[in-house]
Structure formats: C-alpha cells, structure tokens
C-alpha positions in Angstrom: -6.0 -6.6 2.3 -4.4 -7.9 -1.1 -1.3 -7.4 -2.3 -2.2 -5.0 -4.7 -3.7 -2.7 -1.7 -1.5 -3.4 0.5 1.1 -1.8 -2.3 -0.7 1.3 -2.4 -0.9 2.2 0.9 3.0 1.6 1.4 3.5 5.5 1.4 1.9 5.6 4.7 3.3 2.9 7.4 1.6 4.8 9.8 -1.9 4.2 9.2 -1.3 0.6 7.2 -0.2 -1.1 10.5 -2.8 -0.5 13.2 -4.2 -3.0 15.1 -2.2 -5.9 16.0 -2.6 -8.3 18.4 -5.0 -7.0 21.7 -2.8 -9.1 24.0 0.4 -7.1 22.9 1.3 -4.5 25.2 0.2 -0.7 23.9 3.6 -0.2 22.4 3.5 -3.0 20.4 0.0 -2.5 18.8 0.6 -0.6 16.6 4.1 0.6 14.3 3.6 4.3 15.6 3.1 3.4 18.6 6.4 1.0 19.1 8.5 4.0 17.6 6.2 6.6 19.5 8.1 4.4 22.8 11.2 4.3 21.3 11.5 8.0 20.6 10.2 9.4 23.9 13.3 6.7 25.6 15.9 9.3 23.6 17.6 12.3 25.6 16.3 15.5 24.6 19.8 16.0 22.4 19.4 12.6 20.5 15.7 13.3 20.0 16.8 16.7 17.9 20.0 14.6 16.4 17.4 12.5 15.1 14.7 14.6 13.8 17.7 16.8 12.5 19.1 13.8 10.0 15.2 13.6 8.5 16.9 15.6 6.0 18.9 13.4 4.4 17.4 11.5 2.1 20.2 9.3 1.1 22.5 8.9 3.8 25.4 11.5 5.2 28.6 11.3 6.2 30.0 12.8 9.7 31.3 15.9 8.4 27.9 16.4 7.1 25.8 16.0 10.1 28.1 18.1 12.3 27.5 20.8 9.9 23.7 21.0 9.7 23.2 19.8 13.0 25.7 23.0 13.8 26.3 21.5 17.7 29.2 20.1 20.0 28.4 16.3 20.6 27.1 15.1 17.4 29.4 12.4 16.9 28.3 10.9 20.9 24.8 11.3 20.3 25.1 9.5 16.4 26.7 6.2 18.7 23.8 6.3 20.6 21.2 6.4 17.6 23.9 3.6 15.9 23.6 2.0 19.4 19.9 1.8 19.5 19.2 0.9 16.0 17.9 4.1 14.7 21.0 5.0 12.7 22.0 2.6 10.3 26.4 2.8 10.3 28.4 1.6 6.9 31.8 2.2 5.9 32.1 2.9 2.4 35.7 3.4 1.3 37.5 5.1 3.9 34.4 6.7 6.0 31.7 5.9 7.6 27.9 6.7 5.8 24.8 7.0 7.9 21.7 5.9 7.3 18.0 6.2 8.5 15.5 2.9 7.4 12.7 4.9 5.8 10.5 4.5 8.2 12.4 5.7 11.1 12.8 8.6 8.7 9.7 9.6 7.6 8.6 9.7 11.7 11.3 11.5 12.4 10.5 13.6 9.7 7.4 14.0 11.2 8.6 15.3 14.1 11.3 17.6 12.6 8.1 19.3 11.5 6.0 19.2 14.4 8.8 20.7 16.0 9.1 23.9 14.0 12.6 22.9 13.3 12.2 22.4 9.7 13.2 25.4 7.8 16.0 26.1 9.8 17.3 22.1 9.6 16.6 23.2 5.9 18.3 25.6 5.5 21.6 24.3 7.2 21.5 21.3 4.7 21.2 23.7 2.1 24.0 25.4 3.1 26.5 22.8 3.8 25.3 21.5 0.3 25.7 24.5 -1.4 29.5 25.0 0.2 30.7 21.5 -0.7 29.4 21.8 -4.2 31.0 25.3 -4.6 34.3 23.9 -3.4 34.3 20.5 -5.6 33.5 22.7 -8.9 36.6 25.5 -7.7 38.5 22.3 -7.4 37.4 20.9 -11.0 37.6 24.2 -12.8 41.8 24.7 -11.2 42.2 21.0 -13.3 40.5 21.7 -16.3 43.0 23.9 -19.1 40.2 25.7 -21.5 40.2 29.3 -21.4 36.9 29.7 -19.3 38.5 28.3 -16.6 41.5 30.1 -16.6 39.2 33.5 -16.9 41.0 34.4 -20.5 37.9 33.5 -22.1 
C-alpha cells in the first residue's frame, strides 16, 4: 500500500496488519492476534482492570481508576498491567498518570464492549467525573468575592 492508504486505514489497526510472515508463530501473524495472546495470559481481575481503563481517553490518575473501577485491588492489578507493558506509568508533578498506547486501548475497548460492561464502566466514569468537577467549582466559587458566589446576588 502507499503512504497515503496506508494513512487512511490507521483508524483500524486491526484489519491494516494481517498477514505477516507464515513462518511466525500464530500469535505473531497478525497485531490482533499477538494482543489476542497477550490478553487471554491476564487473570480474570486484570482482564476487567483493563477493559475497565478503555474509558479513559487521556490518561487517569489512581484515585481515578479506584473509583470507576469501584473494587479492592486496583492498585496490585494496575502493577501488573504497568508490569506487562499494557499500562503506560508517568509521574507528572507529585502523582503518578496512567496511560494506555492507543491501540492496547481501542482492543480493550473492544472487549469492554463485547463484555456488556460498557454502560456501567460508563457510567462510573461519569460519575467520578461529574463529583470531581462539582467539588473543584464549590472550591472556586468559596475563592471568588462577587455577589453570585456569596448567594447575595
């Protein structure tokens, strides 16, 4: 394929790179099926864990995962994604930020909905969202002095 084709079809990994050398075992014919292998060497827990962080688009933060993922162990089973290069780790500042490469994502993402875990994944994101955003404006509104904020106004 050109370059040009090759650009269009980036949206979807998954079909782009079939093939691949017939020597190669299975696994490593194809991208699918080398993360297909990968995936199915997780723990049942770290297989949710990491169709659960699908989610995020941009990265999270502990506190964050621990709250949608709403479980005991989180922080265990996010080593072990860290540990088997699934999970990207990064300390920004003072805490760590999480990452998924995109294409780990969009599989897991995959399987987040093949799992019929979606909306309720969903939902918990939402949520935890929704919370921290509430509590950062409550904050903002105590600093600010204009009448509104105050509730004379």
């Amino acid at each position: 394929m050109s370059p040009e084709q090759i650009t269009t079809r980036l949206d979807d990994r998954f079909r782009l790179l079939v093939g691949g050398s017939r020597t190669a075992l299975p696994r490593q014919q194809t991208l699918r099926a080398l993360i297909d292998w990968s995936y199915d060497l997780l723990s049942e827990d770290e297989q949710r864990l990491l169709r659960t962080v699908a989610v995020f688009a941009g990265g999270w933060t502990l506190d964050a995962i621990e709250a949608v993922a709403g479980e005991a162990g989180v922080l265990e089973r996010l080593e072990q994604l860290v540990n088997k290069s699934l999970v990207v780790a990064e300390e920004r500042g003072s805490e760590m930020r999480y990452f998924l490469p995109e294409t780990i994502r969009q599989y897991a993402r995959e399987k987040l909905l093949d799992a019929h875990e979606a909306p309720q994944v969903r939902d918990r994101h939402f949520d935890y969202f929704n919370d921290l955003s509430e509590t950062m404006w409550r904050g903002s509104a105590r600093r600010i002095s204009c009448p509104c904020a105050t509730g004379r106004g």
